[in-house]
N, C-alpha and C positions, 0 to 999 in steps of 0.2 A: 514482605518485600522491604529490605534495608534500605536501596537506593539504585537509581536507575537511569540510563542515561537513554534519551532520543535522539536518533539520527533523521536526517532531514525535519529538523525540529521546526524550519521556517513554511511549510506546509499544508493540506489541510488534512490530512489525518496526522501525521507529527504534529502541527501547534495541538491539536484535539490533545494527541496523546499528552504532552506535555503538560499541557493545564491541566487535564485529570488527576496526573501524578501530585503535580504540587498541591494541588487542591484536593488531594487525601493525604498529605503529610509527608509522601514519599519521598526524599532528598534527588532532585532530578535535575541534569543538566541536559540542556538541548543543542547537539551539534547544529550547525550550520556552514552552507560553503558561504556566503556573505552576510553581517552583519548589518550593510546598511539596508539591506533587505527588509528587516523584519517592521512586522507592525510594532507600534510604537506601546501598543496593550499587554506586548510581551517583557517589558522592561523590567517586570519587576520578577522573573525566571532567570537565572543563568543560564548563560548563550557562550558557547566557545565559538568561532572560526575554525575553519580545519576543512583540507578538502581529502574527503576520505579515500581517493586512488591513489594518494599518495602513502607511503611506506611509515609503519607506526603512526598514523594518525590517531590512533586514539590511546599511544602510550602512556601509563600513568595514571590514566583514568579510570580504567576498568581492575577491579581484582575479582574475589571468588565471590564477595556479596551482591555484586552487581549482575543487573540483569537489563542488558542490551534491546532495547527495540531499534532495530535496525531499518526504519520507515524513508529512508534514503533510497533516489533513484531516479530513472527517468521513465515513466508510463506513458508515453506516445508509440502505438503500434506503427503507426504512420511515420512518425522520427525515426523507428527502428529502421524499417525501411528502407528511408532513404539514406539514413548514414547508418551502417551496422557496426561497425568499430567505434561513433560515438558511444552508443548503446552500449557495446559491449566494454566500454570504460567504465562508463555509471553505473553499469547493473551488475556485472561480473568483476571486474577487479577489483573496485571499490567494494563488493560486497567479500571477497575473498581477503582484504585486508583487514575489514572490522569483523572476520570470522576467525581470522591469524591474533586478532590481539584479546579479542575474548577468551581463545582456546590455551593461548599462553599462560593467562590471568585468572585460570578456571572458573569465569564465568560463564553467566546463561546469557544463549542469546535466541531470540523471537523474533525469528527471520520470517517478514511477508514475503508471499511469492502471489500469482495470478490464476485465474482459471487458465488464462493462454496456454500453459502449458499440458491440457488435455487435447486432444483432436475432435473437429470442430461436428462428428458426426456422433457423438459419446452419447448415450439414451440420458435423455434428463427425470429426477434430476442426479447433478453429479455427484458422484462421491470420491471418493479417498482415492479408492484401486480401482478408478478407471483408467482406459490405458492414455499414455504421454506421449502428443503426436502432434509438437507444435507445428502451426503455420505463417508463423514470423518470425524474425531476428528476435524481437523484443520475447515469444516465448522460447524463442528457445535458451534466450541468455536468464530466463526464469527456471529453466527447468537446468541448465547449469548448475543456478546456487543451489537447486534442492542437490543433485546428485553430490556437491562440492559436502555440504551439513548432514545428507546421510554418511557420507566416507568420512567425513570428520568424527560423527557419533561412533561410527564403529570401530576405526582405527585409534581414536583418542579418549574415548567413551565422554567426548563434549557433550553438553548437557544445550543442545539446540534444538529449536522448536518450528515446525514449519505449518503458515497458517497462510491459506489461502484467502486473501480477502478477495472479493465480487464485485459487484458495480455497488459502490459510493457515493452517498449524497444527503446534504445539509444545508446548514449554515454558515458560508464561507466556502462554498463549491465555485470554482473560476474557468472550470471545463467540464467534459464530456458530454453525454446528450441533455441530463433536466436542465444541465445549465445555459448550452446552444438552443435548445427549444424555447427557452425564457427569454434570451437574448435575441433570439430571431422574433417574437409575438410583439417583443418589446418594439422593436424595432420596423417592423412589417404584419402589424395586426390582419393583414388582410389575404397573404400568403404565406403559405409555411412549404418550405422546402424540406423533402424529407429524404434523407442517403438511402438507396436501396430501395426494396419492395414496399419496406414499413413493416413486414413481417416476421422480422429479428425478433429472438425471446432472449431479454435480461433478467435479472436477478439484483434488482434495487435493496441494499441496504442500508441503513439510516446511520448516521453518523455514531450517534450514540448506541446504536448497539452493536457494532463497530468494534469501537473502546471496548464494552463490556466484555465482547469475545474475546477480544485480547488479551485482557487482562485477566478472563479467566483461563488460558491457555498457559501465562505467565505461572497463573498461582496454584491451577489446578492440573495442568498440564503434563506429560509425561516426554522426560527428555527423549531423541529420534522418532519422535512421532508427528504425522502429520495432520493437520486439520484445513478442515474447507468453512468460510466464515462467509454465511450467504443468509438472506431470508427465507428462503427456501419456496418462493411466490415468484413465477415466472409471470412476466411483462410482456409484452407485445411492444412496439416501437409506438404505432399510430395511437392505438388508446393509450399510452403515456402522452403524446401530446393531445391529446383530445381534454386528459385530466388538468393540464397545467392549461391550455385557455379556457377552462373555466371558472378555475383558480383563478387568474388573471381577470376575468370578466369579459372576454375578447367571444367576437363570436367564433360558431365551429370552420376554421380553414382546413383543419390540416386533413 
């Protein structure tokens, strides 16, 4: 890999990606929509400004050595929701512009996309060709950019890559459940409020092996192809929190 830029670079899988690059020699700049945003740890990465739904945001930057991780967006199902045109600015236009400037510049680009975009009865676990039957705004503006990067790959023979990442979590997690269940223990050791039955099955993977898939879908990867990047270790909701207060030292609430 010559040099590579990140989108939604201020993040937590963008800053991840970000550091990894620079910190294996890779020449990488990290988009962002605000600059005063960023942790102050990142100062020593190149950081552009740039709000990517706007038209050539990433003119200039990209050519044919360049290979785009496109980690920009908005991941609230619930945001979908309630505003679906916000959604559908963040995740589809913006993803259709930095797909417009890669394809110009013949570069590659490593489009994330969601499990949302399978339907919610699909036999676990999932794979590649199961069938596409979102039940949100937010998947279906996922399953958009896949259909947007297959019709790019074949009409243009773009060289895009689509990798589904799973549930996410680490070091620098500021949402979804391990980080609400830590924040709730933290907070109310004595009751734990739990959405739903508690019977939900995720698919938890680690930050770091996250990157790694990434990167090897970047390097080993085969242009219009898709991949699913999961541990492949279904979860239950309750016993994840049952794991983190004891982690914590809290007695058993949940």
């Amino acid at each position: 890999m010559k040099k590579a830029i990140v989108t939604g670079a201020g993040g937590f899988i963008g800053s991840a990606m970000l550091r990894h690059l620079a910190e294996a020699g890779v020449p990488v700049v990290g988009i962002v929509r605000s600059l005063a945003r960023l942790a102050s740890e990142s100062s020593w990465i190149r950081h552009i400004e740039c709000d990517l739904r706007e038209p050539d945001a990433l003119s200039g930057l990209v050519d044919s050595e360049t290979v785009v991780f496109h980690l920009a967006g908005h991941t609230s199902v619930a945001g979908s929701v309630r505003d679906p045109l916000d959604d559908f600015a963040n995740n589809v236009t913006a993803t259709l512009e930095v797909m417009e400037s890669v394809r110009q510049a013949d570069g590659t680009l490593i489009l994330p996309s969601s499990p949302a975009v399978f339907g919610p009865q699909e036999e676990l676990p999932l794979r590649e060709d199961a069938a596409k039957n979102p039940v949100s705004p937010y998947g279906a503006a996922k399953m958009a950019c896949e259909g947007y990067a297959v019709a790019d790959h074949q009409c243009y023979d773009m060289d895009v890559r689509i990798a589904r990442i799973f549930n996410v979590y680490g070091p620098g997690i500021r949402k979804f459940a391990i980080y609400d269940f830590w924040n709730k223990i933290r907070h109310n050791p004595n009751r734990m409020e739990i959405l739903g039955n508690g019977d939900q099955v995720r698919d938890y993977l680690y930050i770091d092996d996250c990157i790694e898939a990434l990167m090897t879908v970047a390097t080993k990867g085969s242009p219009g192809m898709d991949y699913n990047i999961a541990a492949g270790s279904p979860v239950q909701t309750i016993p994840l929190a049952k794991i983190i207060e004891r982690i914590m030292g809290y007695p058993d609430v949940a």
